[in-house]
N, C-alpha and C positions, 0 to 999 in steps of 0.2 A: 552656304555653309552645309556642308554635306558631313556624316561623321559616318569615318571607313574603322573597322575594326583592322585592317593591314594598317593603316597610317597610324593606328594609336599603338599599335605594337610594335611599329619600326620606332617612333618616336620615345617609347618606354623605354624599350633597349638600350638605344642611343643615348637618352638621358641617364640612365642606370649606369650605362659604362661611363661616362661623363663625370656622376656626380659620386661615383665609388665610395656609396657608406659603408660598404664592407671592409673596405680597403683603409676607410676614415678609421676602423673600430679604435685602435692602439690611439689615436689621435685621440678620441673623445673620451676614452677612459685619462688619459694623460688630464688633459682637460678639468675632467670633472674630479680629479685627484688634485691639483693647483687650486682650483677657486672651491669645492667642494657642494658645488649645486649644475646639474645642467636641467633646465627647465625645456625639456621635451617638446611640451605643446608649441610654447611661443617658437622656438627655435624652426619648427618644422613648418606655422604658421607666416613667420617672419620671410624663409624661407623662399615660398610658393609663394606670396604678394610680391618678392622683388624677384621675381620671375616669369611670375605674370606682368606685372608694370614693365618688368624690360621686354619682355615680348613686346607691347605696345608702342613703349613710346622708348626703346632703345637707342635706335638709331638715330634719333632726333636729341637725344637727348645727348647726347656723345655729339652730336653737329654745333648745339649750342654751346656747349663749352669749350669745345673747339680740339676736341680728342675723337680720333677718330679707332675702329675699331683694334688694330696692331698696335696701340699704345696702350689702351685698356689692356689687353691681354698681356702685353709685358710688365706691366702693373699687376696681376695678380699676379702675373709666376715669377715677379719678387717675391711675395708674402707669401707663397705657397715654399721657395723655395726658404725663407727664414722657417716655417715650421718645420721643415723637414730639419733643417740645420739642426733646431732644437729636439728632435727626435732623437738623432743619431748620434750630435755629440752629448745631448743631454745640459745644454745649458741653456737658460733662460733670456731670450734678448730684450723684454719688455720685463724689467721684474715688480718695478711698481706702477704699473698699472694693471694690476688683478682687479677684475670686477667680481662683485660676489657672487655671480652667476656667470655660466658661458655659454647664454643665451644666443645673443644676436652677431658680434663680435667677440671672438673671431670662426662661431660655427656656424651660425645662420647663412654668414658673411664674413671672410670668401670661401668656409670651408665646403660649404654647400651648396650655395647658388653663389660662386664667382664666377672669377673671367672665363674660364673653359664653358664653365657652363650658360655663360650668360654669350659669347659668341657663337657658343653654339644654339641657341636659342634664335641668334640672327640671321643662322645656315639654315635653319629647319622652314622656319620664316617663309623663304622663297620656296621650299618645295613641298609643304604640307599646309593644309586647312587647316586654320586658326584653333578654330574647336578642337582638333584631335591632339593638337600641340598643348592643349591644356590641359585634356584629358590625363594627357600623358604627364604633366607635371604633378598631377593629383595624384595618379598611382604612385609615382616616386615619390611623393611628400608621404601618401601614407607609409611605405614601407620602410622609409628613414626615420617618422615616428615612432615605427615599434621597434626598429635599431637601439633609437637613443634612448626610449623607456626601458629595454631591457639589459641596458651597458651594463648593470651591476652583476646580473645573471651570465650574461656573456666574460667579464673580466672573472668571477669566479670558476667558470668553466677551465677558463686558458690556466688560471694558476696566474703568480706571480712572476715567474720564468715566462710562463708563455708568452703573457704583458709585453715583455720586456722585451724577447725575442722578437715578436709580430712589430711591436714600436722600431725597433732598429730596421727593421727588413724592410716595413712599411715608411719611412725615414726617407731610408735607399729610393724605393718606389716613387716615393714624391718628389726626393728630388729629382731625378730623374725625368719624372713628368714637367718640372718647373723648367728644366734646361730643354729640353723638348718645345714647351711654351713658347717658349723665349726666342732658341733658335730660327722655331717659326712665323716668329712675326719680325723677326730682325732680318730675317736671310742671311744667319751663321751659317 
């Protein structure tokens, strides 16, 4: 185990572009405006455990249940593709079950560490050292911590308009990403 400062920065990026908390923002003030608590820490710790454990025992664990990885990933870009829905058109598809925090589900998981990001955790796998591939989960954990601590600062910033705006555009973006997803583990 060797730790390259090039492979924890290629692996940072890559993760970054993957797990797009900037691009999540409109999502998680939505989020924390519906159940009215998002608990930071747990979320970002929850997070980095189920991305570290899918690094390890991912692939296997996807073996035993007898999913393999293209069906995972069409699995999450349904549910990426129902939040977008609910962005854009603004309707709710789960309406009673709000939890009173939007802890674990559905930020932790899949807004954070899903399926894009959890196969791509199975790409990196084969071409970088383990160690820097965690590294790199760390950084992105911290820097989605101070994302989601700061969501109230950031929605006051944008305005109510901006909200609203960034949520529809960022809507668009997701799904987008979800048909994307999708196409490419289906071979649309």
């Amino acid at each position: 185990m060797e730790i390259s400062i090039k492979e924890i920065i290629s692996v940072t990026m890559i993760l970054f572009a993957i797990i797009d908390i900037l691009g999540s923002i409109p999502v998680v003030i939505e989020l924390r405006n519906r159940v009215g608590h998002i608990e930071s820490e747990k979320a970002s710790m929850v997070a980095m455990i189920l991305m570290i454990l899918f690094l390890f025992v991912g692939q296997q664990l996807l073996n035993i249940i007898g999913v393999d990885v293209k069906s995972f990933a069409i699995a999450g870009s349904l549910v990426i593709f129902f939040i977008a829905m609910e962005m854009v058109l603004g309707i709710h598809f789960f309406k009673d079950q709000l939890p009173e925090t939007a802890s674990i589900v559905p930020l932790a998981f899949p807004l954070i560490a899903g399926a894009g990001t959890m196969t791509t955790l199975l790409s990196l796998k084969s071409e970088y050292q383990t160690i820097n591939i965690i590294i790199g989960i760390v950084i992105n954990m911290m820097f989605v911590y101070f994302v989601l601590k700061n969501v109230k600062r950031l929605e006051a910033l944008l305005g109510k308009a901006g909200v609203e705006i960034l949520r529809k555009a960022f809507g668009v973006i997701l799904l987008a990403i979800a048909i994307k997803l999708f196409r490419s583990n289906t071979g649309l």
